[in-house]
C-alpha positions, 0 to 999 in steps of 0.5 A, spaced: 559 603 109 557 610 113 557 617 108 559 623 110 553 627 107 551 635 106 548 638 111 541 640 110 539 647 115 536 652 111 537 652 103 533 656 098 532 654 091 528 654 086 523 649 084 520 644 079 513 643 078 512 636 077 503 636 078 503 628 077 500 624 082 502 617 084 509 618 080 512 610 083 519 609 084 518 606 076 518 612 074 523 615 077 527 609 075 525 605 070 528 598 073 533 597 067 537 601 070 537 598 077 544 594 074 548 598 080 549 598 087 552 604 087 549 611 088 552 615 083 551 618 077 543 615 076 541 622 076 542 622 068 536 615 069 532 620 072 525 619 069 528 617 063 521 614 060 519 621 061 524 626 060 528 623 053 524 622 047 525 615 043 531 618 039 534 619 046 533 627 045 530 631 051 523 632 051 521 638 050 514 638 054 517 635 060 518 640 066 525 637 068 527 640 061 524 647 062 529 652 063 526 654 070 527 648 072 535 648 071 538 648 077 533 646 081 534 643 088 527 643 089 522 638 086 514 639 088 510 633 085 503 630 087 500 626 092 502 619 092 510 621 090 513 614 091 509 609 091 511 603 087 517 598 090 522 600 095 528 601 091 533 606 094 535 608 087 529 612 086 532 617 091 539 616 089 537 618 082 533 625 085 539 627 089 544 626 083 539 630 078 540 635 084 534 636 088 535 636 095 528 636 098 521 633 095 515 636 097 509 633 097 501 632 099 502 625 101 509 619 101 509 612 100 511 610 107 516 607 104 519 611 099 518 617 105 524 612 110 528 610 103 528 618 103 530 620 110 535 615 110 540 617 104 539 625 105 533 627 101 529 631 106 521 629 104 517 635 105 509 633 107 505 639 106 497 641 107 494 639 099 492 646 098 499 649 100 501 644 095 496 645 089 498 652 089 505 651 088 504 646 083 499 651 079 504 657 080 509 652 076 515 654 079 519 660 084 523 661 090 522 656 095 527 656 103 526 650 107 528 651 113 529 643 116 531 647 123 524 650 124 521 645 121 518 650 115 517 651 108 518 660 106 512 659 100 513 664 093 509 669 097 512 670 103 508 665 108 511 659 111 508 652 111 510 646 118 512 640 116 514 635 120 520 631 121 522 624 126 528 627 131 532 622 128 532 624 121 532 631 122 537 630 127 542 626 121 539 630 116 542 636 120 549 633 122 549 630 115 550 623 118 546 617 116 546 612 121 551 608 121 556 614 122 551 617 128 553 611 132 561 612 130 560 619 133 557 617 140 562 611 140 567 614 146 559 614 149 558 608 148 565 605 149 565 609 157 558 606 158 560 599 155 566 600 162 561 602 167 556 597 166 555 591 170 557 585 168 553 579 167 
């Protein structure tokens, strides 16, 4: 099933300061909540463990349930974010919460293709640029996924790289799938003047 996505060009947001590092895909959905396929709605499961107390009310010194975080559709976290098993219910949980790009130092490499592939934008940044975000506990962040570049607090920008691919779908707010049926007419006329076997 192909799905029509919000385009990621340039946003900006504010951030959420997440300054854990190794925070796996357990963490970001506890596995008893893994009992659908669908990708709505788990956004209300994200960090669960950590943002509700164990009468079910929201934890008060949890940064999600800041009032700086309402809003937010930018999550900065520490290294290592992701790591853990391959669930792509940990994404669909971040971008049901709201958050649309994730930066970090470093991504489990499995989590970074999960990302990518569902229309979350991971955000790999130097770990000092990182740090000092983390350490200013929030502000205003523009990502701009065209030139590749994060506009920081403080005016400066920071690179970050993307495969064309990804960066490609993400602009297009396509995945995979719905790339191919856009170049179907392509692929139908090459399908016409190749040679048969």
């Amino acid at each position: 099933m192909t799905t029509k996505r919000t385009p990621i060009t340039t946003f900006s947001s504010t951030y959420a300061a997440l300054d854990v590092a190794d925070v796996d895909t357990d963490q970001i959905i506890p596995a008893r909540y893994l009992t659908t396929t669908g990708r709505d709605g788990l956004g209300k499961f994200a960090f669960n463990d950590w943002r509700y107390l164990a009468d079910g009310s929201p934890n008060p010194s949890f940064v999600l349930n800041s009032p700086g975080a309402a809003g937010a559709s930018v999550l900065v976290a520490g290294r290592n974010f992701g790591c853990g098993s391959s669930r792509e219910h940990a994404v669909w949980a971040l971008m049901s919460t709201g958050f649309r790009a994730v930066i970090s130092s470093a991504f489990a490499d499995i989590f970074r293709g999960n990302a990518l592939g569902n229309g979350l934008l991971p955000v790999q940044l130097d770990e000092a640029v990182v740090s000092e975000l983390l350490s200013r506990g929030g502000g205003t962040v523009t990502v701009n996924l065209v030139d590749q570049a994060v506009t920081l607090p403080d005016g400066s920008t920071a690179k970050f790289s993307v495969p064309p691919f990804a960066k490609h779908c993400l602009i297009n707010g396509v995945d995979e799938l719905g790339f191919l049926l856009d170049a179907s007419d392509d692929i139908a006329r090459h399908e016409r003047t190749r040679a048969p076997r």
